[in-house]
MIDOSE-1310 file (N, C-alpha, C; in nm, 2 decimals, decimal comma, always signed):
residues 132
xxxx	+19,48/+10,05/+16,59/+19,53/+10,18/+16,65/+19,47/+10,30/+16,58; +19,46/+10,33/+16,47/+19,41/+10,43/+16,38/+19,23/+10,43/+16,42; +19,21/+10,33/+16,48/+19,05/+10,33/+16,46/+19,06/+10,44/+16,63; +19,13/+10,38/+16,73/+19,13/+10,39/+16,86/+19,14/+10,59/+16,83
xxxx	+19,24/+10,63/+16,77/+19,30/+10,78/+16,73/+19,15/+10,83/+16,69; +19,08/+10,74/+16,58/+18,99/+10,86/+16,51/+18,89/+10,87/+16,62; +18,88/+10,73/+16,70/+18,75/+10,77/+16,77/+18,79/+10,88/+16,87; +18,89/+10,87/+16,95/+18,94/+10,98/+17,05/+18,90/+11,14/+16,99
xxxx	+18,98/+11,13/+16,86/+18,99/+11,28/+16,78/+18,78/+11,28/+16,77; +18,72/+11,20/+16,73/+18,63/+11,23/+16,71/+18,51/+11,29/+16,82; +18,55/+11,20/+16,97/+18,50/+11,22/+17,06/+18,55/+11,38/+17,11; +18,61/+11,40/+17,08/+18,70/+11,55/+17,15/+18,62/+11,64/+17,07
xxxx	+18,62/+11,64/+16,92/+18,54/+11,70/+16,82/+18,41/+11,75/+16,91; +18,37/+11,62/+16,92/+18,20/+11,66/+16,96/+18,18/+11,69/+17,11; +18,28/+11,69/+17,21/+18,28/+11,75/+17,32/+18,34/+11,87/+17,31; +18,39/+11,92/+17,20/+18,45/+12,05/+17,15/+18,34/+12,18/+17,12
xxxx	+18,25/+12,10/+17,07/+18,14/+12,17/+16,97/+18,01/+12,19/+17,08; +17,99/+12,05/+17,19/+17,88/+12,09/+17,24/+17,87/+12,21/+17,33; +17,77/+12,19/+17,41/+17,72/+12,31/+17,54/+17,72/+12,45/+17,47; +17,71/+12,45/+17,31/+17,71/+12,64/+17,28/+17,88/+12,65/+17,28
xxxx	+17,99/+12,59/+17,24/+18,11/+12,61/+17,22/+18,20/+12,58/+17,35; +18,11/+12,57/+17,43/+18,19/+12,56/+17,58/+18,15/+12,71/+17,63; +18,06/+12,77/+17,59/+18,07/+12,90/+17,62/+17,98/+12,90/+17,73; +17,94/+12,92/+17,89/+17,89/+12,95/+18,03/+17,77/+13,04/+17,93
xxxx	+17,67/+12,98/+18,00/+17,53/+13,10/+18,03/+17,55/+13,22/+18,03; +17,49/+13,33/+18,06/+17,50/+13,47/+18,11/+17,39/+13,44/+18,22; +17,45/+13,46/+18,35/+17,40/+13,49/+18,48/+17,31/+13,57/+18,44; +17,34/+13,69/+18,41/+17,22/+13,85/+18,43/+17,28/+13,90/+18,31
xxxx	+17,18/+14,01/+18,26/+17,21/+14,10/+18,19/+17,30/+14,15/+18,19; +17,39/+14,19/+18,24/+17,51/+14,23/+18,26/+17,61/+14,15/+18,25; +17,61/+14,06/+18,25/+17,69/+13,96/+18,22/+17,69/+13,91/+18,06; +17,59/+13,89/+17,98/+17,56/+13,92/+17,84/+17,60/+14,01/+17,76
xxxx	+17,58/+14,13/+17,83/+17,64/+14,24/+17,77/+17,79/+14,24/+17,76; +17,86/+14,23/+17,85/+17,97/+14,23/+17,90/+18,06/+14,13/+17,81; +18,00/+13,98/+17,82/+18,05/+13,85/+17,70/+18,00/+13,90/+17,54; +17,93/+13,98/+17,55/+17,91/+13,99/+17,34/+17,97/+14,09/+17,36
xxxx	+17,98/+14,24/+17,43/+18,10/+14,33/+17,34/+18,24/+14,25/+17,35; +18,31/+14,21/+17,44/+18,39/+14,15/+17,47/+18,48/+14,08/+17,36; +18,34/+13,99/+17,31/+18,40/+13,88/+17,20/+18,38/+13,96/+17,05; +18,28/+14,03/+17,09/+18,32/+14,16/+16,94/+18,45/+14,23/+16,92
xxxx	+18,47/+14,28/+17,02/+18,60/+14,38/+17,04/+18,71/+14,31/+16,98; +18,69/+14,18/+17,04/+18,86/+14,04/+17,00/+18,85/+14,00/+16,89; +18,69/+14,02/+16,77/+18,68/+13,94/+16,68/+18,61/+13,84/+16,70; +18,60/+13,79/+16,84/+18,54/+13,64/+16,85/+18,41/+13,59/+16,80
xxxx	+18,35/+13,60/+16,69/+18,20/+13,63/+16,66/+18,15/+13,54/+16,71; +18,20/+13,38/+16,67/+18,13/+13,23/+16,70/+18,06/+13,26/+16,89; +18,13/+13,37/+16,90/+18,12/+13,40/+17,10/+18,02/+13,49/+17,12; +18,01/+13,55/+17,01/+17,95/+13,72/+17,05/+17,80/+13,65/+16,98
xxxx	+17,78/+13,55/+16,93/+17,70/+13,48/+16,85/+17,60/+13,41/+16,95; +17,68/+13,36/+17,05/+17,62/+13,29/+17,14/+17,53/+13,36/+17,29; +17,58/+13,48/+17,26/+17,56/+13,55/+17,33/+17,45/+13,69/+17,29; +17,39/+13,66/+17,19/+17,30/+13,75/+17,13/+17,17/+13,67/+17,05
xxxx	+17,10/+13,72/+17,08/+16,88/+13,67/+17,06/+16,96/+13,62/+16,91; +16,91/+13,50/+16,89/+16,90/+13,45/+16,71/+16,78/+13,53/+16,67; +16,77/+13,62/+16,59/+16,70/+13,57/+16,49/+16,76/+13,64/+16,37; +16,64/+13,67/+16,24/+16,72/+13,72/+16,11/+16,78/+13,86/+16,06
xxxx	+16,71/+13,94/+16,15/+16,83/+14,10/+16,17/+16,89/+14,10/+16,25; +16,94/+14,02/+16,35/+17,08/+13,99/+16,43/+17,18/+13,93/+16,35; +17,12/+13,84/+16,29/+17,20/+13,75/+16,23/+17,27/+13,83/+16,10; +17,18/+13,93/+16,02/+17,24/+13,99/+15,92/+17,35/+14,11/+16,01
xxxx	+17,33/+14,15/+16,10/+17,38/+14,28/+16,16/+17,48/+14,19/+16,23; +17,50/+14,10/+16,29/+17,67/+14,05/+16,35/+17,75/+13,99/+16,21; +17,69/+13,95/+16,10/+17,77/+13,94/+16,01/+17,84/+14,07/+15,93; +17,77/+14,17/+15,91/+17,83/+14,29/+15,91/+17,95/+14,35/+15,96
xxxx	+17,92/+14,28/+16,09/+18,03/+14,36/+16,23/+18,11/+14,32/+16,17; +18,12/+14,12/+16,16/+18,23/+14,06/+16,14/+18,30/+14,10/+16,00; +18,22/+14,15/+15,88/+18,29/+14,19/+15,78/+18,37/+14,32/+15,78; +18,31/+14,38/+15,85/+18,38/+14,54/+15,91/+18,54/+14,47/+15,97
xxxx	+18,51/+14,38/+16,07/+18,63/+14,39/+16,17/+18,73/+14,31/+16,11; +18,72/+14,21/+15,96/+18,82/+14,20/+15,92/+18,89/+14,26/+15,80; +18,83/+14,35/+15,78/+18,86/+14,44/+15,68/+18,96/+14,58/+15,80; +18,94/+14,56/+15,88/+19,04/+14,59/+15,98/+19,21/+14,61/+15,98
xxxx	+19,29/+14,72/+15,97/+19,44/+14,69/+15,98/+19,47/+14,58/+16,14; +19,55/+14,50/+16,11/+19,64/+14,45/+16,23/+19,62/+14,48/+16,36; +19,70/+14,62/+16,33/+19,70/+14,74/+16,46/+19,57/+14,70/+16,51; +19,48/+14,80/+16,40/+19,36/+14,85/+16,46/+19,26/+14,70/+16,53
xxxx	+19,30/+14,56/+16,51/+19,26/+14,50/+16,61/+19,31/+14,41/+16,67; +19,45/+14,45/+16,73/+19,49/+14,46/+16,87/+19,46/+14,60/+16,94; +19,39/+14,72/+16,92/+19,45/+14,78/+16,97/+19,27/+14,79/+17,02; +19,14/+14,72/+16,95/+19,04/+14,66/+16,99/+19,04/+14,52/+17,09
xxxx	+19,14/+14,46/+17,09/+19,13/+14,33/+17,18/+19,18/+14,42/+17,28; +19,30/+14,49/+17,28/+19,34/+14,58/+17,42/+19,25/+14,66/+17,53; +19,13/+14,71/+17,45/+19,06/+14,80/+17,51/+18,97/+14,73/+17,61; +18,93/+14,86/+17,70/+18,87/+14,82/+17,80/+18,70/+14,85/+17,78
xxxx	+18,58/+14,75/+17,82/+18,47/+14,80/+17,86/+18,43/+14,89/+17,96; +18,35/+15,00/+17,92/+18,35/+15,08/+18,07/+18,15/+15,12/+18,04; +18,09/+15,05/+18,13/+17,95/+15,06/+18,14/+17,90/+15,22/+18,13; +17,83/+15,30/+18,10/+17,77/+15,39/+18,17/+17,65/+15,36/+18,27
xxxx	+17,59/+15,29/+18,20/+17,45/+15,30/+18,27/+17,36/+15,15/+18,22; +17,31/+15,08/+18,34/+17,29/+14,92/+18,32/+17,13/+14,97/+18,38; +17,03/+14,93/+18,33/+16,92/+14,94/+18,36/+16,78/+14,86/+18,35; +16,77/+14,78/+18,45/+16,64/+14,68/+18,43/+16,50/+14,81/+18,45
xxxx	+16,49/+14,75/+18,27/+16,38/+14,76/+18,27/+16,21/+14,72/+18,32; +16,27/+14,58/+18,34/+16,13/+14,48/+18,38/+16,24/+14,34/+18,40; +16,15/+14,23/+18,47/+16,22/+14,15/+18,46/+16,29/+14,05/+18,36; +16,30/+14,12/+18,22/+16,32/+14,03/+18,15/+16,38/+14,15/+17,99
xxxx	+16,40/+14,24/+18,07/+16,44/+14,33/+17,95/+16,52/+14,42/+18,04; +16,66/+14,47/+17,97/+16,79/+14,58/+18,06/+16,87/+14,68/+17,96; +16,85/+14,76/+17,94/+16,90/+14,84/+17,89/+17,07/+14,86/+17,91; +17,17/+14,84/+17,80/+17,28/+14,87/+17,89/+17,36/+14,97/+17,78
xxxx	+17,41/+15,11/+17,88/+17,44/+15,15/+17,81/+17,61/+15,16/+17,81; +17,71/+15,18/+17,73/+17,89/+15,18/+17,73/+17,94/+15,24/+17,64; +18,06/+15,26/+17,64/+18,16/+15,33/+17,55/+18,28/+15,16/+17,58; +18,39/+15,18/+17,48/+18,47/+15,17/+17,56/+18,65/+15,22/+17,46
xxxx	+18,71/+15,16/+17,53/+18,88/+15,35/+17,50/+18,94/+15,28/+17,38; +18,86/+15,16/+17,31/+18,91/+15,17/+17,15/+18,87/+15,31/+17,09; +18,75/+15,33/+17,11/+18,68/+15,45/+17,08/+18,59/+15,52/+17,20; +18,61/+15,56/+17,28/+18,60/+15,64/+17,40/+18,49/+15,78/+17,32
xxxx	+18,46/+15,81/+17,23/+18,37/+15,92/+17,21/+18,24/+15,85/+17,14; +18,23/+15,74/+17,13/+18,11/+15,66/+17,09/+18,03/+15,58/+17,18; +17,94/+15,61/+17,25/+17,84/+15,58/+17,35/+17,73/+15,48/+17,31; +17,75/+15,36/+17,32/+17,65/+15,27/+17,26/+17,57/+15,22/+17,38
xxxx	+17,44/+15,21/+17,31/+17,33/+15,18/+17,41/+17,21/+15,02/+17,37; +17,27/+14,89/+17,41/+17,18/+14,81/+17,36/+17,05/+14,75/+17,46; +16,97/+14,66/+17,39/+16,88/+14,62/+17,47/+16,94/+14,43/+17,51; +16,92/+14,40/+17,64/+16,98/+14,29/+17,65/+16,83/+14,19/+17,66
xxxx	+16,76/+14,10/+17,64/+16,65/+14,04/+17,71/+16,65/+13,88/+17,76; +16,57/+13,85/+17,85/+16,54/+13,75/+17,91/+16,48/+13,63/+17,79; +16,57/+13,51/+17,75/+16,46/+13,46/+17,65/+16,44/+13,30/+17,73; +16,38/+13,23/+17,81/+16,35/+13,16/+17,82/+16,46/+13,17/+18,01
xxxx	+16,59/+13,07/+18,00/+16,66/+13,10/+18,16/+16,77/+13,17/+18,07; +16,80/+13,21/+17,98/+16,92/+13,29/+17,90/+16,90/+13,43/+17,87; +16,98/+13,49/+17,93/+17,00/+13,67/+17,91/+17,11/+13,68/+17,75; +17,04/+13,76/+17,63/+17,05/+13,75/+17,56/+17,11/+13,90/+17,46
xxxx	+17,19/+13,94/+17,38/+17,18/+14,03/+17,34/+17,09/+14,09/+17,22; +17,03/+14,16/+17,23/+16,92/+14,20/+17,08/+17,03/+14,27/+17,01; +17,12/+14,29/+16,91/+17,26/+14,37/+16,86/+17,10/+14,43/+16,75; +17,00/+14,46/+16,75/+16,93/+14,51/+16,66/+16,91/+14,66/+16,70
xxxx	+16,90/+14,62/+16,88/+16,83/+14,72/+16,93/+16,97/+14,84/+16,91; +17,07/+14,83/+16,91/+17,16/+14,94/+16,87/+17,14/+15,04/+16,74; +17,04/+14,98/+16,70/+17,01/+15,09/+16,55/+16,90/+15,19/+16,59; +16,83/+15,13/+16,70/+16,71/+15,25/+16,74/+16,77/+15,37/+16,79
């Protein structure tokens, strides 16, 4: 019986973990954008992770975020999972690169503008390009 449990728990484990967390592609650029601030805003990194170009200044700069956002009061993130995304300006560049720029009414006076890119059939976030 215990063997029959661990294999179940085990099998669930690794149907748990595959496909990128269970996390859906990004259709378009816009859709990318939209899933990584999203899961930034909630904290979700393992999400916002999936949803942004690997490589080694992403990787240092979304660890950052996440040390910022738990160094966070309570309030201050619920009152970031509450907020809303609001686009300004979505822009294909070429077919494989989109500019997208947003605010959103956690902080409504801060206008952020990242580069989203095409890497292979996945629309990807570059979180680097926000420093240019």
């Amino acid at each position: 019986m215990k063997t029959i449990i661990a294999f179940g728990l085990l099998t669930a484990l690794i149907a748990g973990c595959g496909a990128g967390g269970g996390y859906e592609k990004a259709e378009s650029a816009q859709d990318a954008g939209r899933e990584f601030i999203r899961a930034s805003l909630d904290g979700d990194y393992a999400r916002a992770k999936f949803y942004m170009l690997q490589d080694t200044a992403n990787a240092m700069l979304i660890e950052q975020q996440k040390r910022n956002y738990q160094q966070l009061k309570s309030s201050e993130k619920e009152e970031r999972r509450k907020s809303a995304i609001r686009p300004i300006a979505i822009i294909n560049i070429n077919d494989s690169v989109t500019v997208y720029k947003y605010f959103n009414t956690y902080n409504p006076v801060d206008t952020t503008t990242m580069v989203i890119v095409r890497s292979g059939d996945e629309w990807l976030v570059d979180l680097k390009s926000i420093l240019d």
